[in-house]
VOBABA-467675 format. One record per residue: x, y, z of N, C-alpha, C in turn. Coordinates in steps of 0.05 Angstrom, whole numbers, padded with zeros to 5 digits, always signed. Layout:
XYZXYZXYZ...
//
This chain:
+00268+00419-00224+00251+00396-00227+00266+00371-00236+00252+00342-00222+00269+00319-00228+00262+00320-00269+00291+00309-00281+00286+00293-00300+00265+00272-00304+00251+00260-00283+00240+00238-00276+00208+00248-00266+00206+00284-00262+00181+00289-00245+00154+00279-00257+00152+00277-00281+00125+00264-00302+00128+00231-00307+00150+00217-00298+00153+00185-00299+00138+00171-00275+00125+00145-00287+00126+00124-00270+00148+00107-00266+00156+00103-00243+00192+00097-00238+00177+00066-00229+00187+00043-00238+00179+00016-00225+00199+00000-00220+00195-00003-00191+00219-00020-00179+00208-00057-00189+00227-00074-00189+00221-00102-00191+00225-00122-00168+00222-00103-00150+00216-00125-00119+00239-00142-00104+00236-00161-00094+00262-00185-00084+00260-00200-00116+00290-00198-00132+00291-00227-00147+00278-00244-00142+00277-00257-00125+00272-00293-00121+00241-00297-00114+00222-00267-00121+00196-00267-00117+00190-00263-00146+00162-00255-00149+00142-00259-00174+00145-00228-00189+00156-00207-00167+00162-00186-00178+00170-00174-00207+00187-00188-00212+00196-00185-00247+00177-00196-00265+00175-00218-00253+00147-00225-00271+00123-00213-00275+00111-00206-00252+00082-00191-00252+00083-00163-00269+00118-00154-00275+00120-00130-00273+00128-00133-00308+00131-00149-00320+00143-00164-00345+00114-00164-00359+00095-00173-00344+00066-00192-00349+00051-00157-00364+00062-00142-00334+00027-00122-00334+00037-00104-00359+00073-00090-00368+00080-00071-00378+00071-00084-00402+00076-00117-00412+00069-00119-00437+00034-00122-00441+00026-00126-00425-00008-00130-00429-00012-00096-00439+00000-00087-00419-00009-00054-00421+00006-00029-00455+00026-00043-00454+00039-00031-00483+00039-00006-00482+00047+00009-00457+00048+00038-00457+00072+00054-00474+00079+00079-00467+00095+00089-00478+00122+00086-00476+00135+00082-00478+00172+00084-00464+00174+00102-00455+00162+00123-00467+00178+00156-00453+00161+00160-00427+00142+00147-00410+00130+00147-00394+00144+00129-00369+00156+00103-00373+00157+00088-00356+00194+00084-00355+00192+00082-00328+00227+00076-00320+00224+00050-00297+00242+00035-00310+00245+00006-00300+00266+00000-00279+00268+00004-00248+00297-00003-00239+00299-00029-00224+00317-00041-00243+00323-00069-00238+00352-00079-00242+00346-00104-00258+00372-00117-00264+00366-00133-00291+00385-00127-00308+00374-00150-00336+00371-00173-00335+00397-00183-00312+00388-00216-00303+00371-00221-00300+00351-00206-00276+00336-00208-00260+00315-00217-00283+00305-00194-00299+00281-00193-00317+00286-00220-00339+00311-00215-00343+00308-00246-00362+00310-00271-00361+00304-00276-00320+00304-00304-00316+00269-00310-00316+00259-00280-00318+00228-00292-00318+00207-00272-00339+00222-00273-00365+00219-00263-00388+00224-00239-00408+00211-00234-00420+00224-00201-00434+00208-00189-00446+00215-00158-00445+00192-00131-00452+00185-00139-00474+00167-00123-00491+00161-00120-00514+00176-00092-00522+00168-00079-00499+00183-00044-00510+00208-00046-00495+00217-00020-00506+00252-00012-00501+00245+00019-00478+00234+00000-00453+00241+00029-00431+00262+00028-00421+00265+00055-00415+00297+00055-00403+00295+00040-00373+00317+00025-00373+00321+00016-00346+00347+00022-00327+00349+00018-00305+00368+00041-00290+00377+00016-00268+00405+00002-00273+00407-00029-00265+00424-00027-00244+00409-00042-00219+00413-00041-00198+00437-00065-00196+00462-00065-00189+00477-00094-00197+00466-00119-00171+00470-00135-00187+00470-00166-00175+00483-00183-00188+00507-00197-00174+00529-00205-00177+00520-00243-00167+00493-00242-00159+00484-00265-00146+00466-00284-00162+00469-00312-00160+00452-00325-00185+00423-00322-00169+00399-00311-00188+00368-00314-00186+00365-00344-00178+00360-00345-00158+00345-00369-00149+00316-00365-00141+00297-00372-00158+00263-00369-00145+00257-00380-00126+00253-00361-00108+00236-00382-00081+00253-00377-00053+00288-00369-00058+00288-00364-00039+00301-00344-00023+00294-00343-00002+00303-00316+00018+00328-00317+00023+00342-00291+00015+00370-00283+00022+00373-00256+00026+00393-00246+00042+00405-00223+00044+00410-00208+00020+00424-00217+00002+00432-00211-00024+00404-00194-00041+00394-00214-00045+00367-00200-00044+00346-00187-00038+00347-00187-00008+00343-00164+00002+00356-00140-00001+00377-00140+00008+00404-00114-00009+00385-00098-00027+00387-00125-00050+00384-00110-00087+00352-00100-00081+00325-00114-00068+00301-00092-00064+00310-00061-00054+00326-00073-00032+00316-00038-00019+00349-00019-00030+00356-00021-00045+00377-00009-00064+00357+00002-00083+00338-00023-00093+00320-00007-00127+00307+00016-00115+00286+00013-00083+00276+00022-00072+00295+00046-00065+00315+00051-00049+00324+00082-00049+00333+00090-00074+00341+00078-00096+00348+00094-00120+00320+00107-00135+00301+00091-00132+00275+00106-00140+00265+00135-00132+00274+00133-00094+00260+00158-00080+00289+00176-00093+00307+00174-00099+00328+00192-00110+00321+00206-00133+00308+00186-00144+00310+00205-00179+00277+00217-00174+00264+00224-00142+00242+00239-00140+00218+00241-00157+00202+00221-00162+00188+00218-00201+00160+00220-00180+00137+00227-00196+00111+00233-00194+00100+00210-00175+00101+00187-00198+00088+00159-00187+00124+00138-00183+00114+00133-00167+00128+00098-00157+00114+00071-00153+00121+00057-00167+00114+00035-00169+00129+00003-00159+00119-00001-00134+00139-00029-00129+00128-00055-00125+00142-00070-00138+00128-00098-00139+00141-00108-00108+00129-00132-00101+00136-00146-00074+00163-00144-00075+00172-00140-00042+00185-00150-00028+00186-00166+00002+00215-00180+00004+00206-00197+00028+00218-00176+00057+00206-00181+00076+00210-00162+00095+00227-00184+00105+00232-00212+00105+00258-00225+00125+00276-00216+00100+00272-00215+00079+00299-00213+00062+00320-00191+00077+00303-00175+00074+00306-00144+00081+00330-00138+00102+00306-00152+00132+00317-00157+00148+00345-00167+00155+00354-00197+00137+00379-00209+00138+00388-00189+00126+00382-00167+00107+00408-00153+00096+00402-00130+00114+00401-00122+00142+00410-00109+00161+00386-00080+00153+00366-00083+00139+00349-00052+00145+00322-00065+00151+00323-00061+00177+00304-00066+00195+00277-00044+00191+00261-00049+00177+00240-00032+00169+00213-00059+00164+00193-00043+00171+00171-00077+00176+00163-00067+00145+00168-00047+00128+00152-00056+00102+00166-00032+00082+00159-00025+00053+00166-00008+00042+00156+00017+00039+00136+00023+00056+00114+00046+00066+00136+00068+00081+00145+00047+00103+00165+00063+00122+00194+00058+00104+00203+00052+00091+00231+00057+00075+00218+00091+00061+00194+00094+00046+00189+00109+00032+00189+00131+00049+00189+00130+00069+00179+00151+00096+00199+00158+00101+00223+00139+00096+00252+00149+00117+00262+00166+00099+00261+00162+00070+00283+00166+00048+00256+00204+00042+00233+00202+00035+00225+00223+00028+00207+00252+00035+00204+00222+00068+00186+00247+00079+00205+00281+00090+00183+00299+00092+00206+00318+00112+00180+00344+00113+00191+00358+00135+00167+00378+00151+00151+00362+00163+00163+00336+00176+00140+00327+00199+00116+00308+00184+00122+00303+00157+00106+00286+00140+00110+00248+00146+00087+00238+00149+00081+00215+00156+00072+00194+00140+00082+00178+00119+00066+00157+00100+00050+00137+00109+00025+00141+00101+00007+00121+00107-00004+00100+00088-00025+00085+00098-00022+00052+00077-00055+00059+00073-00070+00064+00045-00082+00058+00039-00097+00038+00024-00108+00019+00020-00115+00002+00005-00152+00008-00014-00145+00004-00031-00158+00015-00056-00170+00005-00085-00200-00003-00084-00201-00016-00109-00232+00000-00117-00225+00009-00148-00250+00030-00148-00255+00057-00131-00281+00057-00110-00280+00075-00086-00288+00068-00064-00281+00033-00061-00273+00025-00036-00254+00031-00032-00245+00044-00002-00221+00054+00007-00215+00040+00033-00198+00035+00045-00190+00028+00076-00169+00041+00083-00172+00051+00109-00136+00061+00119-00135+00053+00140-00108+00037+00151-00103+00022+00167-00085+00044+00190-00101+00036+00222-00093+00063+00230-00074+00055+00249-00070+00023+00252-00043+00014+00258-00033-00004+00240-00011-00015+00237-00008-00026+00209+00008-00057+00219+00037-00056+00213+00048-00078+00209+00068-00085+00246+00038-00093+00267+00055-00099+00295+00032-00120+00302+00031-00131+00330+00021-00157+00332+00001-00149+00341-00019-00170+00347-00046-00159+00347-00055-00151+00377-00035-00166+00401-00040-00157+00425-00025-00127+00427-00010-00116+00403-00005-00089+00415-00023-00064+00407-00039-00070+00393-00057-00050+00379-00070-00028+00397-00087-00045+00413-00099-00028+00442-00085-00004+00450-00054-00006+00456-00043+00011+00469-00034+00026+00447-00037+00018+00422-00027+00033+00401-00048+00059+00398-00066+00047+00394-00093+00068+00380-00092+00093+00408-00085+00119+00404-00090+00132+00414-00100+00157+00403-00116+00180+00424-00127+00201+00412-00113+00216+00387-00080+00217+00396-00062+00236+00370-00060+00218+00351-00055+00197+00358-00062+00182+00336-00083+00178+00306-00107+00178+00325-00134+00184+00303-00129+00216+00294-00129+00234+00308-00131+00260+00301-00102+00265+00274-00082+00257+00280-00058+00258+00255-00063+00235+00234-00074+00211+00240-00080+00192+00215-00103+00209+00201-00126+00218+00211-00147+00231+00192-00141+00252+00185-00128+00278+00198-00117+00299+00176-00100+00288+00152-00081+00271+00152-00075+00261+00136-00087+00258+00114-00105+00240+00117-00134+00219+00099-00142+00245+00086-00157+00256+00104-00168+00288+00097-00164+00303+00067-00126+00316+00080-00106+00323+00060-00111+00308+00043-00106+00286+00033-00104+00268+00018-00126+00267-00010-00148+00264+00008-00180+00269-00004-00182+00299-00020-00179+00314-00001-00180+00342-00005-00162+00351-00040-00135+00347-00034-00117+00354-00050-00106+00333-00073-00117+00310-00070-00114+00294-00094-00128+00282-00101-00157+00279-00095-00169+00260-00109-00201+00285-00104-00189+00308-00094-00211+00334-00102-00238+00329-00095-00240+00315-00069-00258+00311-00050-00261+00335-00034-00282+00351-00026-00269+00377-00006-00283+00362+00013-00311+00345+00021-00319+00341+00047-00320+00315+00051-00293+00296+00053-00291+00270+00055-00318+00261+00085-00325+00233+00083-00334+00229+00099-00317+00196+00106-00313+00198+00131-00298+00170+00139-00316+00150+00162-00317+00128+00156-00312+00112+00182-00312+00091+00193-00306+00095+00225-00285+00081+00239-00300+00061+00252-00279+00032+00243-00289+00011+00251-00280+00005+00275-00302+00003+00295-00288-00003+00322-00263-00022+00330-00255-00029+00352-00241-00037+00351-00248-00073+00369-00264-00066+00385-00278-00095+00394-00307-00102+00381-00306-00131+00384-00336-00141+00364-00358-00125+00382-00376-00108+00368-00400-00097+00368-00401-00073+00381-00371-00062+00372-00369-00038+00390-00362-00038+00425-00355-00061+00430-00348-00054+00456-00375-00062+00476-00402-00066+00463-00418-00066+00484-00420-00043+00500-00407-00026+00503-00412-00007+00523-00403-00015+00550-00376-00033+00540-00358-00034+00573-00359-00069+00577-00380-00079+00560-00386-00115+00569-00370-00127+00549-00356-00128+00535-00347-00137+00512-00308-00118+00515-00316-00092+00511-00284-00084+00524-00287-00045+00527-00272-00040+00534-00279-00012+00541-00267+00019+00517-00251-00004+00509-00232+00018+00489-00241+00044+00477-00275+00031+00461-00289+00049+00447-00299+00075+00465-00312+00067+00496-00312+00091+00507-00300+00110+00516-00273+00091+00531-00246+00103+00544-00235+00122+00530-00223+00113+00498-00210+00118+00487-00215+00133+00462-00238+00118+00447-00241+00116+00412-00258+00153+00421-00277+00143+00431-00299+00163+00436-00284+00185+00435-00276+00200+00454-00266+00226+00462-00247+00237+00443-00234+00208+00429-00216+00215+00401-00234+00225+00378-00245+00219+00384-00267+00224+00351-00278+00252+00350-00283+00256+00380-00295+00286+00385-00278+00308+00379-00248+00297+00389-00230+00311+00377-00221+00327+00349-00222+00294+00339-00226+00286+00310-00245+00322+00291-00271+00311+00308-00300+00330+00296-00290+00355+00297-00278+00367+00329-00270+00393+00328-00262+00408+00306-00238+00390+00285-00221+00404+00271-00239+00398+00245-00256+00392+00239-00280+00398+00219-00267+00369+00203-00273+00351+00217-00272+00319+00200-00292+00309+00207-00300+00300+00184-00328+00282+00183-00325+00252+00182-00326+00250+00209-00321+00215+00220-00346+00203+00236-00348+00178+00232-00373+00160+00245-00366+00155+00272-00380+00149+00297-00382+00137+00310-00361+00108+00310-00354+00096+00332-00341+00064+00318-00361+00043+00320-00362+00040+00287-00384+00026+00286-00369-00005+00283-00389-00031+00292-00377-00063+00289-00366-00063+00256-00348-00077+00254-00331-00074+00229-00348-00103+00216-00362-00124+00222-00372-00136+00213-00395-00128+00194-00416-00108+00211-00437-00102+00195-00432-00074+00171-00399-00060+00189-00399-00042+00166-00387-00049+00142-00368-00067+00142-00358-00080+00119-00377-00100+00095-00399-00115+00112-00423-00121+00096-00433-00111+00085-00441-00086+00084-00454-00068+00071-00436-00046+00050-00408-00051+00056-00394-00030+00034-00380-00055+00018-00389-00090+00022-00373-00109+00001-00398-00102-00021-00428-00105-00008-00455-00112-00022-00442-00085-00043-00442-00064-00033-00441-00038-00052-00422-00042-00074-00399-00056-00066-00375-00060-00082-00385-00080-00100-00400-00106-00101-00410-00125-00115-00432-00111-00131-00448-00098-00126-00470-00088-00142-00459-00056-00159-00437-00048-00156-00427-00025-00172-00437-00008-00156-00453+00005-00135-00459+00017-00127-00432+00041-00105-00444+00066-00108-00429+00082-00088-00416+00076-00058-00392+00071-00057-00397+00065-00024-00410+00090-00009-00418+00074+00016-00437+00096+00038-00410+00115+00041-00390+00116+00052-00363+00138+00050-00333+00128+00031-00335+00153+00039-00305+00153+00022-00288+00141+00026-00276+00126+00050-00256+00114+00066-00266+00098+00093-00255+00073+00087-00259+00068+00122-00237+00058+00142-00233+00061+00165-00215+00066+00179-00210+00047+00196-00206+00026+00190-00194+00003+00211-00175-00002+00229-00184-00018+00247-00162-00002+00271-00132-00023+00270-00140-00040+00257-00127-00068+00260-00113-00074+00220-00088-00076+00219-00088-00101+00199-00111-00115+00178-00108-00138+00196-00125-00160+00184-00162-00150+00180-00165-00129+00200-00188-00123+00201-00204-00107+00181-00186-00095+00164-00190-00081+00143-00186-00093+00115-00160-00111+00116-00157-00115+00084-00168-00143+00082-00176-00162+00099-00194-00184+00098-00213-00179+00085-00239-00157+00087-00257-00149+00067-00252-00142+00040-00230-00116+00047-00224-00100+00015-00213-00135-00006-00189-00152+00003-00179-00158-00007-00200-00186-00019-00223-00196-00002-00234-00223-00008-00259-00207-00029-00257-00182-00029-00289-00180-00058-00275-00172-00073-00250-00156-00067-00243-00136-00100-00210-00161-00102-00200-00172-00093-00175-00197-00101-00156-00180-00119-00149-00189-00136-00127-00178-00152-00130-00149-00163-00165-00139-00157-00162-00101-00169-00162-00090-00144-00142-00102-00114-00141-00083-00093-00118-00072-00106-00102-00044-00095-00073-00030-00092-00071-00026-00070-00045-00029-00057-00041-00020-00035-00026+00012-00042-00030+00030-00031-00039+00064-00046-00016+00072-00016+00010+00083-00021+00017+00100-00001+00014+00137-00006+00000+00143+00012-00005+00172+00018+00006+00186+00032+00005+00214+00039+00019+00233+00070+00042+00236+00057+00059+00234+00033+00085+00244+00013+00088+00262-00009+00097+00271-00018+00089+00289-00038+00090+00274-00059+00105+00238-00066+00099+00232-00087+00071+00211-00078+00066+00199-00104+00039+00175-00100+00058+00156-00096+00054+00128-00076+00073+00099-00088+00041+00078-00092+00045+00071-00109+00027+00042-00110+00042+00015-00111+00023-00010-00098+00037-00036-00106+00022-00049-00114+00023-00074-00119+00003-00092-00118-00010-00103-00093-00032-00117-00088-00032-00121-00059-00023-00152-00049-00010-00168-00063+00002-00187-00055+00035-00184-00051+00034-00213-00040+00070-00207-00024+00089-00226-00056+00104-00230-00038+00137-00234-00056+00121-00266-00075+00102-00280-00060+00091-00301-00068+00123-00330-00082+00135-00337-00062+00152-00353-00065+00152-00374-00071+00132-00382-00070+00120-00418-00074+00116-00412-00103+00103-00400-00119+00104-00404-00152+00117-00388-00172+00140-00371-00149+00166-00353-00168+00177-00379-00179+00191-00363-00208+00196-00382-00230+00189-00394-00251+00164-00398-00238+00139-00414-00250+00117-00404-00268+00118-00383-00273+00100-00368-00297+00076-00377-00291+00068-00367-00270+00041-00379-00260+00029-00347-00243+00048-00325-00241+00031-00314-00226+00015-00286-00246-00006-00278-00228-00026-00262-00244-00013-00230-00240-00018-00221-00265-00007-00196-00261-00032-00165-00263-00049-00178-00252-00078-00160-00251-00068-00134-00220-00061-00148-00208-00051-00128-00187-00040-00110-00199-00018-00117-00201+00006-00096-00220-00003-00078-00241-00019-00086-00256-00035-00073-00276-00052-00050-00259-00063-00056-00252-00082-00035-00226-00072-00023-00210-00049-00024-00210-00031-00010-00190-00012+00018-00208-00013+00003-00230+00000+00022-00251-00020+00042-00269-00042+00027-00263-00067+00037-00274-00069+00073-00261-00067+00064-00223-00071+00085-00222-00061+00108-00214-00026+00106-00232-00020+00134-00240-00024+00146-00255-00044+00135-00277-00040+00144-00306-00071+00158-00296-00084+00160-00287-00116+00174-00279-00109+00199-00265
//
């Protein structure tokens, strides 16, 4: 077993983002234990945008480059996805990463559209797949294509597709959060469902026959219902404290999913990666470069993100 298997391991994002800070903000609001939390960063890094209250161990990633807030470099990118594989190394329960920039990334030559799929390269194995949940309370969303453009989606969403994204979900439900009969569902993918061929055909062609599939293997999934009226009705639930109608809902699109979760629950969403044997949480905002530096940004994400390893 890791040294590290009972730690929350927390990475501090791109330097020249809000990362250190949010991550500076939430550990001291929160005043947890030391022997619980592992920090991998850089001292620079943390002390150009403040300092702990406690003495956790930290595990320092070098940067030889001056912190400049705000902007995008290679260098920086480097030092994210360096904290990021030294984290999946030391193998720990929970992971925790504050933003990073995906052009940073990019200029420093690892071409990956986010840290979902770094997490995927470095820990999956037996055919295991990380997926992007977003999460506040027991509003849930899972995004069943994630980070590509919006005219490719169509050809994306296919039958194996739905049928391996919801065993997934399933697993997930089942074995960690001790749900045995999750109920999901799926937001179509054209406004009002497709019309039935007048609006677009996907839902019959495609969604339909997937879902039946889906049912065979004993998953309890909806119809694809318009994501307008189903997301109305699971914000009202989320505003009034009430139960959502399911456990998860299944968006086929991006924007189409975290537009709701993110505009009623704001800073108590997490973005929740699942399908790994460890948990990762983040916050659900990005590197936010316009007010790094500036002791201006909120660290309620981060807090809720950290929140929910300790449950």
């Amino acid at each position: 077993m890791s040294n590290y298997a009972n730690k929350i391991v927390i990475t501090t994002g791109d330097p020249n983002g809000i990362g250190a800070e949010v991550t500076i903000k939430a550990l001291n609001l929160m005043n947890l234990p030391a022997r619980d939390i592992v920090i991998i960063s850089n001292s620079k890094v943390l002390n150009t945008y403040g300092s702990l209250q406690n003495n956790y161990e930290m595990i320092e990633i070098d940067y030889p480059n001056k912190v400049i807030p705000g902007e995008v470099s290679a260098e920086a990118g480097e030092f994210a996805f360096r904290a990021l594989e030294k984290a999946c190394e030391l193998n720990p329960k929970f992971i925790v990463t504050a933003p990073t920039s995906k052009e940073a990334m990019n200029l420093a030559g690892h071409h990956y559209k986010g840290q979902t799929e770094i997490l995927e390269h470095f820990l999956a194995h037996d055919g295991q797949k990380a997926e992007m949940l977003f999460v506040s309370k027991d509003f849930r969303v899972l995004l069943l294509t994630r980070h590509c453009a919006l005219k490719d989606v169509s050809d994306l969403i296919t039958k194996e597709l739905l049928i391996k994204k919801t065993e997934r979900l399933r697993s997930f439900f089942q074995n960690k959060l001790m749900i045995k009969k999750p109920n999901f569902a799926l937001c179509a993918l054209n406004p009002h469902a497709g019309e039935h061929g007048v609006i677009g055909t996907e839902e019959d062609e495609k969604i339909l026959p997937a879902i039946e599939a889906v049912r065979k293997r004993g998953i309890n999934i909806t119809n694809p219902l318009p994501a307008d009226t189903l997301f109305v009705k699971a914000v009202q639930s989320y505003l009034r404290g009430e139960k959502q109608m399911y456990d998860c809902y299944i968006a086929c699109y991006h924007d189409q999913g975290l537009i709701p979760i993110k505009a009623v629950a704001s800073e108590k969403t997490v973005n929740m990666t699942i399908g790994l044997d460890i948990i990762r949480t983040s916050p659900s905002h990005g590197t936010a470069f316009d007010i790094a530096g500036k002791n201006l940004a909120n660290p309620e994400s981060m807090i809720e993100a950290i929140k929910y390893c300790l449950y």
